[in-house]
VORO-679041 format. One record per atom (N, C-alpha, C): residue in one letter; x, y, z. Coordinates in steps of 0.1 Angstrom, whole numbers, plus 5000, padded with zeros to 4 digits. Last residue first. Layout:
<rs>
AXYZ...
</rs>
This chain:
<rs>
X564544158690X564644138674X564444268666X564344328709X564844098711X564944088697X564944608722X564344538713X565044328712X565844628760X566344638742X565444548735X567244468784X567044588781X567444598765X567344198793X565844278791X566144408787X570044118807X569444018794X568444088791X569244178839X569944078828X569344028817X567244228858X567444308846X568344248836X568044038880X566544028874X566544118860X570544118888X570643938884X569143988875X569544358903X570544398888X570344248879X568044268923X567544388916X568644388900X570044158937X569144088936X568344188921X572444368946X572844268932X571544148932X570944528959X571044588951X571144498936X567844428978X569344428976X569744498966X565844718995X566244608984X567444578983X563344749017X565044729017X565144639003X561045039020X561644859015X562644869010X560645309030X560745219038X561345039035X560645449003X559745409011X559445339023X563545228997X562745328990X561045308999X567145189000X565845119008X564945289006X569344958988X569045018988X567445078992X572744798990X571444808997X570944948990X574644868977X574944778981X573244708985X577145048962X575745058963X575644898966X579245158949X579044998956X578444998963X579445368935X579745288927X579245118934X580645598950X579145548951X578745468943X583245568952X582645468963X581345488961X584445778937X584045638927X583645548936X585246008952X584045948948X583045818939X586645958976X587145848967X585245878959X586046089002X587746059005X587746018983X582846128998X583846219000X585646228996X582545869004X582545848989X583046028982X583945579024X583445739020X583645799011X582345289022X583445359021X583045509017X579445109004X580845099010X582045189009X576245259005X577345148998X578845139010X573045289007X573745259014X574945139004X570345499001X571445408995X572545429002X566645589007X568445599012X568645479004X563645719020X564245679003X565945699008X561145839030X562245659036X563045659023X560446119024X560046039020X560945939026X560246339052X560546339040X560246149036X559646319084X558546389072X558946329063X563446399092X561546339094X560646409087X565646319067X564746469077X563646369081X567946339047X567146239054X567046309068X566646489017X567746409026X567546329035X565446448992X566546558990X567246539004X561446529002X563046438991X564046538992X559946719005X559646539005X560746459002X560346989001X559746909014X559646769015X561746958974X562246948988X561846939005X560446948955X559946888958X560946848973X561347108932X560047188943X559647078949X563447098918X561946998912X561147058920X565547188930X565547248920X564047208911X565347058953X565047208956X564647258944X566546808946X565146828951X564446948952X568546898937X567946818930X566446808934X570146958964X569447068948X568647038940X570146668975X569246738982X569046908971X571146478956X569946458964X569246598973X573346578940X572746438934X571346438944X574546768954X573946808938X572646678935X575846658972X574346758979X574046778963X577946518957X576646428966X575546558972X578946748949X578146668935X577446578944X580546848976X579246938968X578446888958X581546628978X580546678991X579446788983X583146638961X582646558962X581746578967X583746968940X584446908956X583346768955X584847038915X584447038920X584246928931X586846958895X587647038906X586147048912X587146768876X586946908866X587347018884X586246528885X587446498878X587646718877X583446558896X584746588905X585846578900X582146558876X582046708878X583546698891X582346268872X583346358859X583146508862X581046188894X582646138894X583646218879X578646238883X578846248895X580946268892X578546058860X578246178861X578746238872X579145818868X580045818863X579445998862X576445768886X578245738894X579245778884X574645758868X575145938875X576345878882X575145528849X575645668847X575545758855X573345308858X574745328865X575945468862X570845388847X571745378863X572645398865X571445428818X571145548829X571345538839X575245268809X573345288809X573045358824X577345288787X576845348800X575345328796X579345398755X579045338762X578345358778X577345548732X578845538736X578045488746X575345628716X575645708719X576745698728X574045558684X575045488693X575445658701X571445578670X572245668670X573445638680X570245328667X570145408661X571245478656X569745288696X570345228688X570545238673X569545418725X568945478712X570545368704X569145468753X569445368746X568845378733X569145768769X568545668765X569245588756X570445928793X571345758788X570245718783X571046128810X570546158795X571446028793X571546198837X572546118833X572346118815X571946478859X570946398850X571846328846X572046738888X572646598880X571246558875X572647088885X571646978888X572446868885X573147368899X573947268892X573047118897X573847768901X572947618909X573347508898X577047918902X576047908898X575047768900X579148068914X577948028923X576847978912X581248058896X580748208900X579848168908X582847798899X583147898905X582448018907X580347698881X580647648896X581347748905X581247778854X579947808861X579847758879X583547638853X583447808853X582647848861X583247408849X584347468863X584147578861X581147408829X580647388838X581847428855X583247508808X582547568813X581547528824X585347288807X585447438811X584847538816X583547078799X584147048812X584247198815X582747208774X581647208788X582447158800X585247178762X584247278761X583447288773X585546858761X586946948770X585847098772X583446788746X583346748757X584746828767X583546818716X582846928729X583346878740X584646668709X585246798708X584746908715X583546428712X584846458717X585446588716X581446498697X581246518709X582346528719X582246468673X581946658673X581846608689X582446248672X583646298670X583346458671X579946108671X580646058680X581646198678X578846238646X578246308662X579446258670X580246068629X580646248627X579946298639X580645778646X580145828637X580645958640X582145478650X582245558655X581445668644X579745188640X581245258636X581145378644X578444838658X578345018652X580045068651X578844588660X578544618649X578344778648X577644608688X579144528682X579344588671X575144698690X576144758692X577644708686X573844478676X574044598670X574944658676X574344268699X575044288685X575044338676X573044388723X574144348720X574644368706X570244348709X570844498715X572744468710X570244078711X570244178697X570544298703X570644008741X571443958727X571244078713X569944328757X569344138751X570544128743X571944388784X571044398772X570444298765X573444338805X571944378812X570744378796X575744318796X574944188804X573544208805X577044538794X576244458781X575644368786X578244618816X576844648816X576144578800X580244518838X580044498825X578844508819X580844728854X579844668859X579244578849X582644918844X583044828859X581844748860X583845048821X582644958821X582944898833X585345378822X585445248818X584045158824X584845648823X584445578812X584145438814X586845748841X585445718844X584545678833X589445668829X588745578839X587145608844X588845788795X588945758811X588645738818X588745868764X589945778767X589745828782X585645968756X586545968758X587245858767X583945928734X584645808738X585545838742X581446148730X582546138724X583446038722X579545988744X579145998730X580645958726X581246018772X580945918767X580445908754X581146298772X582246198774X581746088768X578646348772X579446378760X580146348762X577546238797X577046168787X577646208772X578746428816X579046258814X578846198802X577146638816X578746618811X579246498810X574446758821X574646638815X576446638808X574147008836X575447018818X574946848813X572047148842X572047018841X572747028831X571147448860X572147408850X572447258848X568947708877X569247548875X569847518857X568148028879X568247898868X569147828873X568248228892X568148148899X567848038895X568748498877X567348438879X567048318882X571248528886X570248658887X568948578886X572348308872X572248308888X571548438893X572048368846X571248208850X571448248870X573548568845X572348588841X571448448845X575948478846X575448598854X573848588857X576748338824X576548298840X575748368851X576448528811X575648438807X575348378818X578748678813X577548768814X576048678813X580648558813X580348578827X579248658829X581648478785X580648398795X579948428806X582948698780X581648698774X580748628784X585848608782X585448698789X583548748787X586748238774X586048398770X585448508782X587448038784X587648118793X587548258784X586047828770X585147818784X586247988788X585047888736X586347888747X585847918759X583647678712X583647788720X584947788730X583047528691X584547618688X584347718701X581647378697X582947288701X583947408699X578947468696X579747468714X581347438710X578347498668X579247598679X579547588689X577447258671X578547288661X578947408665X575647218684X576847148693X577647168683X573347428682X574547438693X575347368697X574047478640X573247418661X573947468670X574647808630X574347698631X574347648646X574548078630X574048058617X574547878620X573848168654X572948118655X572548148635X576648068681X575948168666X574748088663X576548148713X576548048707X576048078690X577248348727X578348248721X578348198714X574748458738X574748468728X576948448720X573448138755X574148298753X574448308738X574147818770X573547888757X574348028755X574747578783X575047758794X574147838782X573247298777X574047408771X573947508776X572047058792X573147058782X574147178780X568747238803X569647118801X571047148789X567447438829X568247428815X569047308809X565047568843X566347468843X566547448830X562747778845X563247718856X564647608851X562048048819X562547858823X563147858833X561248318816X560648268827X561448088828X562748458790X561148438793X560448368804X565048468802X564348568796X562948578798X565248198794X565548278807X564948368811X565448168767X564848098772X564348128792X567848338757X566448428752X565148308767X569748168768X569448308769X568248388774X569147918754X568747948768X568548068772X567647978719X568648008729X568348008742X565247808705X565447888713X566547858717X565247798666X565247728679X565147828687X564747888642X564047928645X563847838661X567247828627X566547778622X565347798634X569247918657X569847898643X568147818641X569447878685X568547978680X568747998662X570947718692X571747808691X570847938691X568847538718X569747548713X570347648712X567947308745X567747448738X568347448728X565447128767X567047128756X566747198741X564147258795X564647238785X565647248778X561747278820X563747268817X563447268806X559547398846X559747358831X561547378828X557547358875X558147368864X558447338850X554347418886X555147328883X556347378871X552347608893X553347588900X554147448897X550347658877X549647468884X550847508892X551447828866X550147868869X549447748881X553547718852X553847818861X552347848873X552347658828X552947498840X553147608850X551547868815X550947768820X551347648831X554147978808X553848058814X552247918821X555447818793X556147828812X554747898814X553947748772X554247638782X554547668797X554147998756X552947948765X553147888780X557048018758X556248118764X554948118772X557047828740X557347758749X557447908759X555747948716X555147818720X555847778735X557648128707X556248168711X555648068718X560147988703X559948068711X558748118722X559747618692X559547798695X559047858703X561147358702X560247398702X560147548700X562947108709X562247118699X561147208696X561647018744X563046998730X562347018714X561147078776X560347138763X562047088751X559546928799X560546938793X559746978782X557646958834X557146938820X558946988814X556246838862X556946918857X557046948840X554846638871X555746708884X556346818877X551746508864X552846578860X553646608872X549146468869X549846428879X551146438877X546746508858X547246388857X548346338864X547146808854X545746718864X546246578864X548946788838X549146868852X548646758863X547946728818X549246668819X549846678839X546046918812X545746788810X546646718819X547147188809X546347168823X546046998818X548747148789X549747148800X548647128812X547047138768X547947008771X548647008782X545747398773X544947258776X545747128775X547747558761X548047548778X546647408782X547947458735X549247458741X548847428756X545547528727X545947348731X547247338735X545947828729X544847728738X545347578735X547547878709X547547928726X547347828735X547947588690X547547688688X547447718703X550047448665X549547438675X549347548685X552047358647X550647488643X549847518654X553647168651X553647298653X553147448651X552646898671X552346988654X552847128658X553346618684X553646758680X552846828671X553446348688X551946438681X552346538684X556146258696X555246228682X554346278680X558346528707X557046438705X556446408696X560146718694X560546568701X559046458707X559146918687X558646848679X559646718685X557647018722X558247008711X558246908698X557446858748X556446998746X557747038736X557246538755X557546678754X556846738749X554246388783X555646418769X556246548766X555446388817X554246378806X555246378793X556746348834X556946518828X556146488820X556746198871X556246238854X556546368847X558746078888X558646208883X557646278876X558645768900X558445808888X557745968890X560945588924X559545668920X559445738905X562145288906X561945438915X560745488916X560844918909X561845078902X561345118917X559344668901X560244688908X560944798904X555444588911X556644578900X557744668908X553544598929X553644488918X554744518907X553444818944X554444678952X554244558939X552244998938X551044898941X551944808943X554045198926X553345228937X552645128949X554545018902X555344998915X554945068925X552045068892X552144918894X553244948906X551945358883X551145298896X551545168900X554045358870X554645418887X553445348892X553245208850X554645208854X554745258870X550945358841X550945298846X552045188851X553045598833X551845608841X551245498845X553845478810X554745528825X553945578835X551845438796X552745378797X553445358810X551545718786X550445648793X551245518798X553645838776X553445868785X552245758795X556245728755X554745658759X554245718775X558045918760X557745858745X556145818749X558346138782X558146048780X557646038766X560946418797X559646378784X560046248780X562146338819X562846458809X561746398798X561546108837X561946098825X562446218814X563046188871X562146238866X562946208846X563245928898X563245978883X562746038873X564445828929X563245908918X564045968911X566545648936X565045578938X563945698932X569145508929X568945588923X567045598926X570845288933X570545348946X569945548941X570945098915X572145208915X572045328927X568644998915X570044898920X570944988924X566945168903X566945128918X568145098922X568145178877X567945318883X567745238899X567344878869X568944908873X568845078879X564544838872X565444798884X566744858882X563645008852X563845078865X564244998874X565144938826X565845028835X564945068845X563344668821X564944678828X565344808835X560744738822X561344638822X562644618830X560244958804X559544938816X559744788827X561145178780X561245038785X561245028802X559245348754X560045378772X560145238779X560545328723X559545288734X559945298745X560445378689X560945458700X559745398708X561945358657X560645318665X561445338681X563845338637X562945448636X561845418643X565545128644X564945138631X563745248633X564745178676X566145118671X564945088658X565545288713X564845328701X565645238691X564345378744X565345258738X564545288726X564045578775X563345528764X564745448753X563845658799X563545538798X563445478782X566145948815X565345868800X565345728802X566646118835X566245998838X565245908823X567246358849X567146348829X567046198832X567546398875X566546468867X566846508848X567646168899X568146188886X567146288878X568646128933X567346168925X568346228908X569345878955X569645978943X568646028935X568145878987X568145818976X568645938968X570946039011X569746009009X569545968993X573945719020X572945869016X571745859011X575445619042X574345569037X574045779033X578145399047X577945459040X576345529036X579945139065X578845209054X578545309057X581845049082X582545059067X581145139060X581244979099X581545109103X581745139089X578144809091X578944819097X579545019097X574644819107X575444809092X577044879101X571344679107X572744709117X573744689105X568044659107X568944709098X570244769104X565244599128X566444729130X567544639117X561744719131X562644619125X563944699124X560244779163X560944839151X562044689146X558344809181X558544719171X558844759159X556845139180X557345039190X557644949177X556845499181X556545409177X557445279182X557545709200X556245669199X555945519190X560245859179X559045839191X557845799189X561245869158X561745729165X561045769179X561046059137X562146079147X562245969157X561445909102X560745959115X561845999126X560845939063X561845919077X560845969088X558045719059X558545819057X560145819070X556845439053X557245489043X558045619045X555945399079X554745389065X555345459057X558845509093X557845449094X556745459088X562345519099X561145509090X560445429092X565245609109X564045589121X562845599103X568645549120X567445639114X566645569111X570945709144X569845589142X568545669131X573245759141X572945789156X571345739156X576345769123X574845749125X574145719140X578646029120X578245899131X576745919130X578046189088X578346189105X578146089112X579746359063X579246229072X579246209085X578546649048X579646579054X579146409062X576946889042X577746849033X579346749039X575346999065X577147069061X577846989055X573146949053X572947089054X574847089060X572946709045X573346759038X573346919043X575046399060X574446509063X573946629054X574746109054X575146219050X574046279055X576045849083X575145919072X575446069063X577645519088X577345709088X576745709074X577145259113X577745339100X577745459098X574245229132X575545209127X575645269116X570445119121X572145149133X573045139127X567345199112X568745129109X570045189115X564245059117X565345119119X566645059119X560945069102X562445019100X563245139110X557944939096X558945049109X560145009108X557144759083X555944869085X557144989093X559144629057X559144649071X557944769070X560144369030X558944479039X558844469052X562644349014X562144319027X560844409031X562744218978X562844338989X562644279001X562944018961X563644158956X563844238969X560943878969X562643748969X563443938970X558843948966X559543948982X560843898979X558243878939X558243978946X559144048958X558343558937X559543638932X560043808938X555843538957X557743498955X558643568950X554343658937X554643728953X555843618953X554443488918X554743608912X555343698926X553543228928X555043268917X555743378921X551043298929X551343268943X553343298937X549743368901X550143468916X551043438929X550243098894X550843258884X550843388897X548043028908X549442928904X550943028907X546343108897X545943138914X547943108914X545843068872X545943228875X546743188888X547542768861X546242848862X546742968868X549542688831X549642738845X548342808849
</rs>
């Protein structure tokens, strides 16, 4: 095939995925509102070079007419958005499959929670920046800042601490994860990413074997916390998911822990979906509606066939009633509440069924199983999510100025939140993508082929 052949292909296939409009407007149906957390008669929304607009001044608008039956919120933003697929002790951010299915899912920015192949994903966001390849926006966190990185070392000294963080920055970081890391070291980290004004989350632990407790992690300045409330519940003569399972969400102790994350205005990503699922728990928000083995290669597939429930699977079922308790805890005292989905495809270590797209509909749908209101996990999924990244001038609803980024499904997802499930359209920067065009192209690509 010559080159000229290979391009003319390639812009086919390109355009087959989206519509490019310079000026889109789209009528009908309803929108979320997020400042009162409700749907209102759409009354026309208005993007132009990519941003929402107020619909003056500009002429030749392409119009997008959707019925009464839709549904349109601002894009989802995922803030544990793992790309990475691992299998015989080899770990790669796959660049392939999961950013159309995070698109399809009406999921359009993604912050990876530390990238395996940072360089990688970097040029990942420029190609789909450049309309040559098909995802979200890409978040960067650069890699972790722990021994969850392959060039970790933990001898690592003031100075290449904060020269890794002004590196990562300049490069265009949004933020930085720390897993696996000491006290003193991840002191540096906030106190440097703090300096460029960018954040920092991390996955903490009990403080058992010289980890950090969120607690203590608070203490020293971390903006968001993944997985674990932490405190001192958690003992720290072992991890934290061998003490989360004996903990009791209605200890009288907790409220001093909760207390303490809304005194300093800490961000809470329980990731609760994803221990449902390790665990296997027995419920409908478990189940596979989208038969998602389809999306894997054959060999992915048939390792999985072939895995046993393992001693993590069964400590996770044991957590998993634990953090439901405590995340209805933390809700009722006011505390802030992020969504992430934490779905890498780690073959390896079977982490139960669900891939990252289509997991915050099942995230989403397990903080409303627990009593939290729907209206409040759809303002969690797009517009705290954005406040919680600092990136609420640009993302987070659908405002003029802010970025053209909406998903549009069927039915109010307020009355039934299992309606954000039928994602239908979804339109990033202004381009309209189908949804089930975007999912037919990920079939069969996610996962080592051998």
């Amino acid at each position: 095939m010559t080159k000229s052949l290979f391009l003319i292909i390639f812009f086919i296939l390109l355009v087959s995925f989206q519509t490019y409009s310079q000026n889109l407007v789209i009528r009908g149906g309803w929108v979320f509102d997020t400042d009162s957390k409700s749907f209102q008669k759409n009354s026309g929304i208005f993007i132009g070079d990519g941003l929402f607009r107020n619909g003056e001044g500009i002429k030749d608008w392409e119009v997008l007419s959707l019925s009464d039956e839709d549904y349109v919120l601002p894009g989802l933003i995922d803030l544990h958005a793992h790309y990475r697929v691992s299998y015989a002790n080899k770990a790669f951010d796959d660049t392939v499959a999961m950013p159309k299915i995070f698109l399809a899912n009406g999921i359009t920015s993604t912050f990876p929670a530390g990238e395996i192949e940072p360089e990688k994903m970097w040029d990942l966001q420029e190609a789909i920046d450049a309309n040559k390849r098909l995802g979200p926006r890409i978040l960067h966190s650069g890699p972790y800042f722990g021994s969850a990185a392959p060039d970790w070392n933990p001898d690592f000294t003031e100075k290449q601490i904060r020269d890794r963080v002004d590196y990562w920055a300049k490069r265009g970081a949004i933020g930085f994860k720390a897993k696996g890391i000491s006290k003193e070291h991840l002191a540096i980290l906030i106190d440097q990413a703090h300096k460029h004004n960018l954040t920092v989350t991390g996955h903490l632990d009990s403080g058992f074997r010289n980890s950090v407790n969120p607690q203590d992690a608070i203490k020293i300045g971390i903006d968001r916390v993944e997985h674990f409330l932490g405190g001192d519940l958690l003992v720290t003569t072992t991890n934290a998911y061998n003490s989360l399972k004996d903990l009791d969400p209605a200890d009288p102790r907790l409220e001093e822990i909760i207390q303490l994350y809304i005194k300093n205005g800490v961000y809470f990503d329980a990731t609760l979906g994803t221990y449902g699922a390790i665990g296997m728990i027995d419920s409908p928000i478990f189940e596979d509606w989208a038969n998602e083995a389809q999306y894997l290669t054959p060999f992915s597939q048939k390792i999985i066939a072939d895995v046993k429930p393992s001693s993590f699977n069964e400590l996770c079922a044991l957590i998993y009633p634990v953090k439901q308790g405590t995340l209805l805890r933390y809700y009722e005292a006011g505390g802030l509440i992020t969504i992430g989905t934490d779905r890498p495809l780690l073959l390896d270590n079977y982490l139960g069924g669900g891939i990252g797209g289509f997991f915050i509909h099942r995230e989403m749908a397990a903080m409303v199983e627990i009593g939290i209101p729907a209206a409040e996990v759809l303002y969690y999924a797009t517009q705290q999510n954005a406040e919680a990244f600092r990136i609420d001038d640009r993302a987070g609803s659908i405002s003029p100025g802010k970025w053209g980024d909406l998903m549009i499904i069927k039915g109010n997802p307020i009355e039934d939140i299992n309606r954000t499930r039928s994602v239908h359209t979804v339109v990033k920067a202004g381009k309209v993508f189908d949804s089930k065009t975007l999912l037919e192209a990920a079939k069969g690509k996610l996962g080592p082929v051998e």
